[in-house]
Residue frames as qw, qx, qy, qz and C-alpha x, y, z in Angstrom:
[[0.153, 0.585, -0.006, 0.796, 111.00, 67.96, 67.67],
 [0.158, -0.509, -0.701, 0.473, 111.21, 69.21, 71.17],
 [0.186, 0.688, 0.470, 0.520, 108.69, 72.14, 71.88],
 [0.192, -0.414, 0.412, -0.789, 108.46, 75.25, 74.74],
 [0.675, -0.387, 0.007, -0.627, 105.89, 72.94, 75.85],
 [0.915, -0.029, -0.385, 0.113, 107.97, 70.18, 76.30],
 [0.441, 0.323, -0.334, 0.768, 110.49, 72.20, 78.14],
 [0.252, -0.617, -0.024, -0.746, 108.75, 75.08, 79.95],
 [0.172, -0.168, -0.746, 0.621, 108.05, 75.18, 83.45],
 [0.294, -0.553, -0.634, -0.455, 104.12, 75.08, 83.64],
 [0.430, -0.759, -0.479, 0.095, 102.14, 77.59, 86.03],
 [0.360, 0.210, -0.165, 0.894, 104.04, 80.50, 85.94],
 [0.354, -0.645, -0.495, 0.462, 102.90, 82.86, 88.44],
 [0.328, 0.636, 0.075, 0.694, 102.17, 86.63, 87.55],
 [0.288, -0.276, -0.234, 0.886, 102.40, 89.69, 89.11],
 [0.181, 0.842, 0.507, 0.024, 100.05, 92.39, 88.66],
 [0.603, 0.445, -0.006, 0.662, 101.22, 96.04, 88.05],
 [0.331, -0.766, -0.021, -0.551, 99.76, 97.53, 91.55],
 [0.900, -0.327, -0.161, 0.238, 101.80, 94.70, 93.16],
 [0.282, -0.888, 0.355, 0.081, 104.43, 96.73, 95.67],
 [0.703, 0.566, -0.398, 0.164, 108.10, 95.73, 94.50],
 [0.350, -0.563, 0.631, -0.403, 108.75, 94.67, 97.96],
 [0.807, 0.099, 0.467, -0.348, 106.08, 92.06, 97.48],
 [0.700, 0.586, -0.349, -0.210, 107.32, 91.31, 93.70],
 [0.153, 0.690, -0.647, 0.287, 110.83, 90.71, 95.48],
 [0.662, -0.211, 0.448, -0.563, 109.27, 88.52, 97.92],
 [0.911, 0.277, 0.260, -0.161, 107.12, 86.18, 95.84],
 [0.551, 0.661, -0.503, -0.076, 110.65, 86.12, 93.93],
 [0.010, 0.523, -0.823, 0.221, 112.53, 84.64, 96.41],
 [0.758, 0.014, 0.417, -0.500, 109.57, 82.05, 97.58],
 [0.909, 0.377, 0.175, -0.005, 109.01, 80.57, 93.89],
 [0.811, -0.183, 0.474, 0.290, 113.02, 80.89, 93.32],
 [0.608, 0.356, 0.401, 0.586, 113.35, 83.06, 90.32],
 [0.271, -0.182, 0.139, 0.935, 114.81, 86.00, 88.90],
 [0.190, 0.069, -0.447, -0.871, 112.10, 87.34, 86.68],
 [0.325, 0.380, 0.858, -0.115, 108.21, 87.03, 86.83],
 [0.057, 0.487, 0.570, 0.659, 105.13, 87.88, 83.90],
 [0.167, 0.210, 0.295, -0.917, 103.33, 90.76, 84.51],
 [0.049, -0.360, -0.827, -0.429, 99.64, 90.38, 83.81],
 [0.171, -0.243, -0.119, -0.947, 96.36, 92.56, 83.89],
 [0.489, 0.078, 0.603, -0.625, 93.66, 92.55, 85.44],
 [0.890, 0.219, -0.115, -0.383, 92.11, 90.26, 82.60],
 [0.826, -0.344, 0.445, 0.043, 95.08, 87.94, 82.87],
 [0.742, 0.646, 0.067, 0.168, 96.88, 89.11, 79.92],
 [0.683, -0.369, -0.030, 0.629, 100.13, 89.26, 79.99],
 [0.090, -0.974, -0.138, 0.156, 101.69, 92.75, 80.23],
 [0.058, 0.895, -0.410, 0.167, 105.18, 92.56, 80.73],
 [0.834, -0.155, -0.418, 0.324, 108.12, 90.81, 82.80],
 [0.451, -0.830, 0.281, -0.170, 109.57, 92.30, 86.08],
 [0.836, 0.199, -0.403, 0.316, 112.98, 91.27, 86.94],
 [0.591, -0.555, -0.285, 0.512, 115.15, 91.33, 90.15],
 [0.477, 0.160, 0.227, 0.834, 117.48, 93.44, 87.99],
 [0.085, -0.716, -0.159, -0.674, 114.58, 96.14, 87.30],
 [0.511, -0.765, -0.393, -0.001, 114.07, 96.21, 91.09],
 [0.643, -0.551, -0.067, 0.528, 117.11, 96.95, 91.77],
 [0.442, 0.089, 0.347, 0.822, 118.23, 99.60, 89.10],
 [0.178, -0.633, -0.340, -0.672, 114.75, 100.94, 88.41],
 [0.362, -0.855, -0.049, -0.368, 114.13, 101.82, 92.07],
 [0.817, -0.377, 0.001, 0.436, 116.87, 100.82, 94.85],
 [0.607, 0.112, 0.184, 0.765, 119.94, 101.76, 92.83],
 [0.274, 0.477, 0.228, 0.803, 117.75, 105.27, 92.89],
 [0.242, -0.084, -0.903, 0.346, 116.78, 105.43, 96.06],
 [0.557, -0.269, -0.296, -0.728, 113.43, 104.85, 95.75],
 [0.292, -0.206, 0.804, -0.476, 111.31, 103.07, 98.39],
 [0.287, 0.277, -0.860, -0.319, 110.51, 99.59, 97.18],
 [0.140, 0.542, 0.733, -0.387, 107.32, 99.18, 99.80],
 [0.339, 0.645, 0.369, -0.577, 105.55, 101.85, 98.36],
 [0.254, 0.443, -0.611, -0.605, 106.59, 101.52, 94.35],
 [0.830, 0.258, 0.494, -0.015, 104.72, 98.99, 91.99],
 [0.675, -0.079, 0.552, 0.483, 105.99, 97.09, 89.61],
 [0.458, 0.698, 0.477, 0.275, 103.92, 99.36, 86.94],
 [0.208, -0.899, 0.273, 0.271, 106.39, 102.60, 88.34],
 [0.523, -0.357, 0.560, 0.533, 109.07, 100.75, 86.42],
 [0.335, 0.477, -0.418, -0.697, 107.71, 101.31, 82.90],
 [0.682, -0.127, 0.720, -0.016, 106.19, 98.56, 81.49],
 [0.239, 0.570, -0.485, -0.618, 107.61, 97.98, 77.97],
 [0.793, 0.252, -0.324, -0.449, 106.91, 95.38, 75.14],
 [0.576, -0.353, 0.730, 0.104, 107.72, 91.56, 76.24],
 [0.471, 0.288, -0.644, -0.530, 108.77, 89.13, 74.05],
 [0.774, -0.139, 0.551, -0.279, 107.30, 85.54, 73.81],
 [0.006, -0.457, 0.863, 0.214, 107.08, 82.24, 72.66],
 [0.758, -0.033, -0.373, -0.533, 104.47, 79.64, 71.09],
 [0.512, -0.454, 0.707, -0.182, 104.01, 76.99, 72.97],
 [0.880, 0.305, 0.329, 0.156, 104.22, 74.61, 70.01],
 [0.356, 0.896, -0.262, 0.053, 107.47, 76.49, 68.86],
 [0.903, -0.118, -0.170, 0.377, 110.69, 73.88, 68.99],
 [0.701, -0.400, -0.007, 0.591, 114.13, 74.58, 70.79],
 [0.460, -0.137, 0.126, 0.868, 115.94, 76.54, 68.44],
 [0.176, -0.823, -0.354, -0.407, 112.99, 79.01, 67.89],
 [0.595, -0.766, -0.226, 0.085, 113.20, 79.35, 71.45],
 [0.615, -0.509, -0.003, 0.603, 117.13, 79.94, 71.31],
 [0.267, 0.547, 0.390, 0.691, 116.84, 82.48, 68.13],
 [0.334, -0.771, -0.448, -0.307, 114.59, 84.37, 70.06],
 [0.746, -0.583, -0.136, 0.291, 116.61, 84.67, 73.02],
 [0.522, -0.248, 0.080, 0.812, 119.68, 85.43, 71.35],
 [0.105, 0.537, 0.300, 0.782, 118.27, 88.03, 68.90],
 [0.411, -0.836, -0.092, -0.352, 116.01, 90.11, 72.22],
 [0.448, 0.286, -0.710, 0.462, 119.37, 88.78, 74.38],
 [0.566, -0.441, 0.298, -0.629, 116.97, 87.74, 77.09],
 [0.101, 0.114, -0.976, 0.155, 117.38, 84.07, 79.41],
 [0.139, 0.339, 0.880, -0.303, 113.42, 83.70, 79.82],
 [0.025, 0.060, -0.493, -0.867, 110.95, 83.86, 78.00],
 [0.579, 0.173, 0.552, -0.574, 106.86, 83.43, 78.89],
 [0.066, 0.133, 0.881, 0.450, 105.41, 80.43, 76.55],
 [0.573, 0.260, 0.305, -0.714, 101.71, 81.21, 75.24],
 [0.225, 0.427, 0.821, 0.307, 98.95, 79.22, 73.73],
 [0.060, 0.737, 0.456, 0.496, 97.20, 81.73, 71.48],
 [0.025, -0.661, 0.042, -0.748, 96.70, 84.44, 74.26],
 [0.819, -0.550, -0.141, -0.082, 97.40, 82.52, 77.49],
 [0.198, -0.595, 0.734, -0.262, 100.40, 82.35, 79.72],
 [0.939, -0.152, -0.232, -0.201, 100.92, 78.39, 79.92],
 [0.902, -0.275, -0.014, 0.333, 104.56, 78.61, 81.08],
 [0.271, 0.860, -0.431, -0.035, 108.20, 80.03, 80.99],
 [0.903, 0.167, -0.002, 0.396, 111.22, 78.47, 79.29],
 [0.330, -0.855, 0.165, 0.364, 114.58, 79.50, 80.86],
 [0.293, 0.655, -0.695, 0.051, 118.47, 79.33, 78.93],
 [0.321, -0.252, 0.897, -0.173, 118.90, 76.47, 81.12],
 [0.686, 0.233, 0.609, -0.323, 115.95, 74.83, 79.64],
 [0.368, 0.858, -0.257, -0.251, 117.34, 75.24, 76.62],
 [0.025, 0.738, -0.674, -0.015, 120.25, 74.17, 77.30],
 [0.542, -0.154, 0.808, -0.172, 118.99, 70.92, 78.43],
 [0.713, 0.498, 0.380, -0.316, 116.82, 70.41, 75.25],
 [0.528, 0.797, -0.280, -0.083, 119.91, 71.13, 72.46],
 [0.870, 0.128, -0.164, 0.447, 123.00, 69.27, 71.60],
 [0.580, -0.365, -0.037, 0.727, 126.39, 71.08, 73.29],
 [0.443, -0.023, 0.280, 0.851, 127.12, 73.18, 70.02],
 [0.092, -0.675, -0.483, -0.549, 123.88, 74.81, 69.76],
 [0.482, -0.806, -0.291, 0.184, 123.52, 75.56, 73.62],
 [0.530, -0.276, 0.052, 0.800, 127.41, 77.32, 73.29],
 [0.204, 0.364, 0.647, 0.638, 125.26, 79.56, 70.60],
 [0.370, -0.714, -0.511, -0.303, 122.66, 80.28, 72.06],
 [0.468, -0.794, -0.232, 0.312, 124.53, 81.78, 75.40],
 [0.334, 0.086, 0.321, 0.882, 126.98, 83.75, 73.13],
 [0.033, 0.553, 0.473, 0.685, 124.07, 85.20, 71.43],
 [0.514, -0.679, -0.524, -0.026, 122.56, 85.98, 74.82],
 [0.713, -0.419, -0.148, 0.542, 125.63, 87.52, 75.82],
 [0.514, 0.382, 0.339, 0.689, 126.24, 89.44, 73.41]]
């Protein structure tokens, strides 16, 4: 059985929610991805921030994206994922919240996020064709 932990990309990197959505936008492009965990000042996670919100929740209204933080966008319930929770958990999940990433905890840690693509790599064809339907949807 694979698990999120076999998959995942370990060391996910958070954001805070006083962190300027210039800087969010930044530290996206740096580490490469679309979408990072928001966490508190204890290191619980909070939320997720995507490019998308930057650009809808302030840009697209022109707001000014130096002086906004990420916690100006609203921060709303995330979903996760055990990190002892196998593949098609992981692609249920997805398709049913239609989200491509997904932050992996152990009990009340951040230990990683699993993407669609990681997914994709971990299921047979006819599940992965499933699983981005549902996503799509």
């Amino acid at each position: 059985m694979v698990t999120a932990r076999d998959i995942m990309t370990e060391g996910a990197e958070c954001v805070g929610p006083d962190d300027t959505l210039t800087d969010t936008a930044r530290r996206m492009r740096d580490l490469d991805v679309g979408a990072l965990p928001i966490c508190g000042e204890d290191g619980r996670l909070a939320g997720m921030v995507t490019d998308r919100d930057i650009v809808v929740g302030c840009v697209a209204d022109g707001g000014d994206p130096s002086t906004a933080t990420v916690g100006s966008l609203g921060l709303s319930e995330v979903v996760t994922i055990g990190a002892d929770d196998d593949a098609e958990e992981i692609r249920r999940t997805m398709a049913e919240h239609q989200v491509r990433r997904l932050p992996v905890v152990d009990g009340h840690d951040l230990v990683g996020m699993v993407s669609q693509a990681d997914v994709a790599r971990a299921l047979d064809p006819v599940a992965v064709a499933g699983a981005v339907q549902g996503i799509s949807e």
